[in-house]
ROGU-636589 format. One record per residue (C-alpha): residue number from 1; residue in one letter; x negated, z negated, y negated. Coordinates in pm, 1 decimal. Example, Ala and Ser with C-alpha at 12.3 -4.5 7.8 and 13.67 -1.06 7.14 Angstrom:
2
+-----+-----+----------+----------+----------+
|   n | res |       px |       pz |       py |
+-----+-----+----------+----------+----------+
|   1 |   A |  -1230.0 |   -780.0 |    450.0 |
|   2 |   S |  -1367.0 |   -714.0 |    106.0 |
+-----+-----+----------+----------+----------+
END
This chain:
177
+-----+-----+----------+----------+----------+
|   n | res |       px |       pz |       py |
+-----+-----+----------+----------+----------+
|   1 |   X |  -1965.0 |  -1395.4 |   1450.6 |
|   2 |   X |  -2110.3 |  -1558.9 |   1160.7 |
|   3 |   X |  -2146.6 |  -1938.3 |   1178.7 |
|   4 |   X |  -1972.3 |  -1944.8 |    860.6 |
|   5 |   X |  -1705.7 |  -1692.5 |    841.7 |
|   6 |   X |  -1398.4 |  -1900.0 |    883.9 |
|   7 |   X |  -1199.6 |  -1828.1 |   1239.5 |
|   8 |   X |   -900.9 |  -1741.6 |   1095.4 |
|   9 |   X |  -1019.5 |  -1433.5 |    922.3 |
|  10 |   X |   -709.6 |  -1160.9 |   1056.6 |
|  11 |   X |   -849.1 |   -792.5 |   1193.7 |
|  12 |   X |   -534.2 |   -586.0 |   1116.8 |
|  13 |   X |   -622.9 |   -350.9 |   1397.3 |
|  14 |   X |   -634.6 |   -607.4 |   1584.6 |
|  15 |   X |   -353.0 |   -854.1 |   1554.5 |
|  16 |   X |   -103.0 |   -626.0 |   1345.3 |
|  17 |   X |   -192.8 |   -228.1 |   1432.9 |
|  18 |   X |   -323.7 |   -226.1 |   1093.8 |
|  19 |   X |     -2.2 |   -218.4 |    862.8 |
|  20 |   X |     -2.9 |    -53.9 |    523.9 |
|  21 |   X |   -234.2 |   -219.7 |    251.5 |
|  22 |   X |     57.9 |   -327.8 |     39.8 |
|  23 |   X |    202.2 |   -489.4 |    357.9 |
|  24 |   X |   -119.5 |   -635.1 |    442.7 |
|  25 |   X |   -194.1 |   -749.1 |    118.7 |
|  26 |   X |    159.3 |   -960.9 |     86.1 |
|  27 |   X |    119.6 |  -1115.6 |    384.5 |
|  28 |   X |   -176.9 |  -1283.6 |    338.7 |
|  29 |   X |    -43.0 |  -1388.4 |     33.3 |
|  30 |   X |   -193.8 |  -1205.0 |   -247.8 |
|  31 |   X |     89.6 |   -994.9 |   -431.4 |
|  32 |   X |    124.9 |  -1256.2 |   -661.1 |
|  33 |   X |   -266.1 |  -1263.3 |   -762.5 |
|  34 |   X |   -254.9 |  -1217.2 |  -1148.9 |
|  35 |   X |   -598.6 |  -1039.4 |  -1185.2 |
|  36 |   X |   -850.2 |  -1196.3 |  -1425.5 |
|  37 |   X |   -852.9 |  -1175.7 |  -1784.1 |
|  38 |   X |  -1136.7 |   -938.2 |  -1913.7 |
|  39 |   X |  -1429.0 |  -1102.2 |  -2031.7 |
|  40 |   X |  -1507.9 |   -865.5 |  -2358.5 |
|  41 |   X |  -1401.5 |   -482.9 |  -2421.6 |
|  42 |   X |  -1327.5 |   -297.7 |  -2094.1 |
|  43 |   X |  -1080.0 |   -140.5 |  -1848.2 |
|  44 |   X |  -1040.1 |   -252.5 |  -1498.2 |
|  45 |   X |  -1110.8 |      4.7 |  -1369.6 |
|  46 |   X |  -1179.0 |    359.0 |  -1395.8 |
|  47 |   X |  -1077.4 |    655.3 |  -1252.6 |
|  48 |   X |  -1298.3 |   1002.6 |  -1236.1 |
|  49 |   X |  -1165.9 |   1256.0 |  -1052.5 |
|  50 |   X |  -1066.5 |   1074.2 |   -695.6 |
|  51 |   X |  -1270.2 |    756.2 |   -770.0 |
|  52 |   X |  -1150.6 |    483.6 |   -903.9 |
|  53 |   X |  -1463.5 |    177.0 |  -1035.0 |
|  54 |   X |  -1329.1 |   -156.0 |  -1027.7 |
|  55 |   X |  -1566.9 |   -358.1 |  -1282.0 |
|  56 |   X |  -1707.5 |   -664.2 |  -1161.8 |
|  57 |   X |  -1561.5 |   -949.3 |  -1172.2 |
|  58 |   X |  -1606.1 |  -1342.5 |  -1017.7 |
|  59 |   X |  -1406.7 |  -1548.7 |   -786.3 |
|  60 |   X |  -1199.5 |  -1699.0 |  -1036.6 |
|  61 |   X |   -816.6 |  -1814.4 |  -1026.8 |
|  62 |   X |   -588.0 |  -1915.2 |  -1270.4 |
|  63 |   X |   -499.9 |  -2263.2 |  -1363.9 |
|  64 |   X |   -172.1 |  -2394.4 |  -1482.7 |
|  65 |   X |   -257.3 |  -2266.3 |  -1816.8 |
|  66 |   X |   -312.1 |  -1917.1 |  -1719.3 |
|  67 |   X |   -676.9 |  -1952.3 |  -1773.5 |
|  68 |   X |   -949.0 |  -1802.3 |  -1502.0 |
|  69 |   X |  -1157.0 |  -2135.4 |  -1365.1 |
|  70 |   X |  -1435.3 |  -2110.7 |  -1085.5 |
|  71 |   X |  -1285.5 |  -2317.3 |   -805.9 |
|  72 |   X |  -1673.1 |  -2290.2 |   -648.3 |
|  73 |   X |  -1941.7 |  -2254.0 |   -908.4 |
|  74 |   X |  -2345.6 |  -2307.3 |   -861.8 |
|  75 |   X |  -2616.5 |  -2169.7 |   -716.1 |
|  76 |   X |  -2648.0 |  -2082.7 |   -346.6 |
|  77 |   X |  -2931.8 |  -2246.1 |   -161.0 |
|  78 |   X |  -2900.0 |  -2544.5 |   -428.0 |
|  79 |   X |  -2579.4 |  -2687.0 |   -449.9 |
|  80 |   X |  -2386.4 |  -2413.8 |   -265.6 |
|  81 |   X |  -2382.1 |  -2367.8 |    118.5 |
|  82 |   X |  -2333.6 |  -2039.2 |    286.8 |
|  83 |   X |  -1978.6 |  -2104.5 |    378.1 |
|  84 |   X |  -1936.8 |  -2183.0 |    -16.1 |
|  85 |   X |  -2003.2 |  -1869.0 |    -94.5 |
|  86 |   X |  -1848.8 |  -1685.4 |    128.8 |
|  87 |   X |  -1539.7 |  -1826.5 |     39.8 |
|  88 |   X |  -1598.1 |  -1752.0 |   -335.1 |
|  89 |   X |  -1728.3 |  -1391.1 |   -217.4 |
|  90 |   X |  -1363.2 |  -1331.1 |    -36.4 |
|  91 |   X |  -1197.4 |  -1509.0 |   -412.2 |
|  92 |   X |  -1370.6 |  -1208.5 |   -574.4 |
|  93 |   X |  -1256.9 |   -934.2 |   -363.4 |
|  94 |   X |   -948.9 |  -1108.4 |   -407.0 |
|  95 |   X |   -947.7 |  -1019.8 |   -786.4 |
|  96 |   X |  -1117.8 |   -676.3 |   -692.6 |
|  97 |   X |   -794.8 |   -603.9 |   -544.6 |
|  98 |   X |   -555.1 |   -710.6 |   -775.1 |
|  99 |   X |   -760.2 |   -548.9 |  -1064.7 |
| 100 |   X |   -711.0 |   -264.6 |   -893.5 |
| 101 |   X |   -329.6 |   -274.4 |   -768.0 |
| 102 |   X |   -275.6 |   -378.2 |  -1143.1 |
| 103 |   X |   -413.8 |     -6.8 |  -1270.3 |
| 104 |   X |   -314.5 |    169.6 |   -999.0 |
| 105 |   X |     23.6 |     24.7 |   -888.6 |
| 106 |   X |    -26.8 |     10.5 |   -546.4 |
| 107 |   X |   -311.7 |    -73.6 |   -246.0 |
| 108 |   X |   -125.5 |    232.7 |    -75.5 |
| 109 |   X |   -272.6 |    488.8 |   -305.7 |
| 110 |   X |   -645.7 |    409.4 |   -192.6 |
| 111 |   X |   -750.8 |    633.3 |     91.6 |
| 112 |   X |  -1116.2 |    463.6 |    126.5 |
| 113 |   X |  -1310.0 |    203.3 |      7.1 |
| 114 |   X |  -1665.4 |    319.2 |    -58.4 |
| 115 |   X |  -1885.1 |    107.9 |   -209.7 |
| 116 |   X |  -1933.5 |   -309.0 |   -256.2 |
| 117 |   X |  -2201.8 |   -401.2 |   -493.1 |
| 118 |   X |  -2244.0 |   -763.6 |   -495.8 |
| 119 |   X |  -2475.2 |  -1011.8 |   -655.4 |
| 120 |   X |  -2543.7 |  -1391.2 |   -518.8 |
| 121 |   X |  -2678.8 |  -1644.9 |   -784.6 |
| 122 |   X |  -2928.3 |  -1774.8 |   -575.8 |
| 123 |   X |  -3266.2 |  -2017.0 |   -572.7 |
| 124 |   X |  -3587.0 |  -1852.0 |   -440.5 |
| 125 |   X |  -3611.1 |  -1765.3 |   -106.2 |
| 126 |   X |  -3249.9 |  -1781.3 |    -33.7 |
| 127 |   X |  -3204.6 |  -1547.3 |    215.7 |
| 128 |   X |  -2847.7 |  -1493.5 |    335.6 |
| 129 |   X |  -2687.2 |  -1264.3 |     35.2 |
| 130 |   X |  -2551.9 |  -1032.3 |    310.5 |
| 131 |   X |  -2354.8 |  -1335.8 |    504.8 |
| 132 |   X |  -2209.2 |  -1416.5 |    148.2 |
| 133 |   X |  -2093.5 |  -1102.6 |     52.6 |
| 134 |   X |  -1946.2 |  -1030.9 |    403.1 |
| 135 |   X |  -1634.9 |  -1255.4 |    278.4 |
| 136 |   X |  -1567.5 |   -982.2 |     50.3 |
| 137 |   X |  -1610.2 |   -734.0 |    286.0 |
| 138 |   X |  -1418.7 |   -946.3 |    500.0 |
| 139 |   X |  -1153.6 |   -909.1 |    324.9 |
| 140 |   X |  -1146.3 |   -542.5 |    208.3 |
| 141 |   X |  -1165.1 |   -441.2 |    601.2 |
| 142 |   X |   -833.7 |   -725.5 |    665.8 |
| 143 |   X |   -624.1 |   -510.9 |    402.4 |
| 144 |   X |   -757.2 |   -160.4 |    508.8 |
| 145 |   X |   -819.7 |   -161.8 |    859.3 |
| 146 |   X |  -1208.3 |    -77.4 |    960.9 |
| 147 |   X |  -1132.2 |    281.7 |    905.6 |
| 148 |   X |  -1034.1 |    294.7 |    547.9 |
| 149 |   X |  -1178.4 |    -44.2 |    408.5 |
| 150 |   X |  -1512.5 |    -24.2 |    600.5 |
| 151 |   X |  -1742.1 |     16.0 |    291.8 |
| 152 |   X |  -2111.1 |    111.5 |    210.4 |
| 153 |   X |  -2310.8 |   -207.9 |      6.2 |
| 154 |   X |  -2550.1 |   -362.0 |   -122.3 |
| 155 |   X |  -2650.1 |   -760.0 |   -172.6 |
| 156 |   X |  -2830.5 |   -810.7 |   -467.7 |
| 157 |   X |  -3029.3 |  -1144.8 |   -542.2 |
| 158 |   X |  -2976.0 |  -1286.4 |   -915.1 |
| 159 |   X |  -3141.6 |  -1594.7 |  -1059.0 |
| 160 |   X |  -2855.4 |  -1651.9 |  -1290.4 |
| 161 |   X |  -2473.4 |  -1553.4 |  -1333.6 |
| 162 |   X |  -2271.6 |  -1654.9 |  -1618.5 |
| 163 |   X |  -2054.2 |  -1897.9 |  -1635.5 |
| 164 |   X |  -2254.3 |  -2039.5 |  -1302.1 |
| 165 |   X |  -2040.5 |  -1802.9 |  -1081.3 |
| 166 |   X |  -2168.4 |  -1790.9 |   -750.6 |
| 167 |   X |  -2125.6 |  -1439.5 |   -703.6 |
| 168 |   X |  -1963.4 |  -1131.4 |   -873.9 |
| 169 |   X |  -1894.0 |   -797.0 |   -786.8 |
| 170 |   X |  -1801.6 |   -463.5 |   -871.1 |
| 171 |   X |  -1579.8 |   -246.0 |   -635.8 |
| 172 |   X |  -1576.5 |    181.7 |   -581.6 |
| 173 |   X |  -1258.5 |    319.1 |   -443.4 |
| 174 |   X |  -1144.6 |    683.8 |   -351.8 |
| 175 |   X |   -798.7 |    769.1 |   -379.1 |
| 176 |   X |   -575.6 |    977.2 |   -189.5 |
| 177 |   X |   -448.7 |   1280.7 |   -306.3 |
+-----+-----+----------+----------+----------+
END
């Protein structure tokens, strides 16, 4: 296990036989995630055919006001540890989700998650994008179970984000029919 990947990260198939994504989802405390706020003119998400695109989005959560704030915000490698940005990694797929449960209507109706592209605002030679991004994936595998939320990705380096996020990312889904 990964020095920084907190222990109390649940494995559904392990400690609850894997429970519906909805289920799931509410139990670690999510269903009340209001997603983010779009940052200029687009959707959510998408759907074509039995994909559904989840546009990127940051680890952000809303304040009292009802306005998305970066909790963790910098660079990794300068400011930002590892375990930083993992945990803002796992606060983005915690949007992801709730982006997509707010189009869709339910967690229940996705039948796989394909595809986690993530980007890590990074100084040269930072190295560990992948251990970042894994508390995303982290997190898509707790709701899904290792069958339906294991996921293709890729870690890609950035110099900059806006808005000094830490990390964003963008989410594919396929559906069930």
């Amino acid at each position: 296990m990964n020095e920084d990947r907190p222990e109390n990260t649940v494995r559904p198939q392990e400690e609850n036989g894997h429970a519906d994504p909805e289920e799931t989802y509410r139990r670690l405390g999510l269903a009340e995630v209001r997603p983010p706020t779009p940052i200029g003119r687009f959707r959510r998400g998408v759907r074509a055919g039995d994909l559904f695109f989840v546009s990127g989005t940051y680890g952000t959560v809303k304040n009292e006001s009802g306005d998305d704030v970066l909790p963790i915000a910098g660079k990794l490698g300068r400011e930002l540890s590892v375990a930083d940005g993992y945990r803002s990694a796992r606060l983005v797929a915690v949007n992801l989700l709730a982006m997509a449960r707010a189009e869709l209507g339910s967690l229940d109706r996705i039948g796989q998650v394909v595809r986690l592209a993530g980007y890590v605002n990074c100084v040269p030679g930072f190295a560990e994008a992948p251990a970042v991004l894994d508390g995303a994936s982290d997190l898509l595998v707790e709701v899904f179970g290792e069958d339906r939320g294991g996921h293709a990705r890729i870690a890609l380096y950035q110099s900059d984000l806006p808005r000094e996020a830490p990390v964003a990312c963008e989410l594919t889904l396929h559906l069930q029919r």
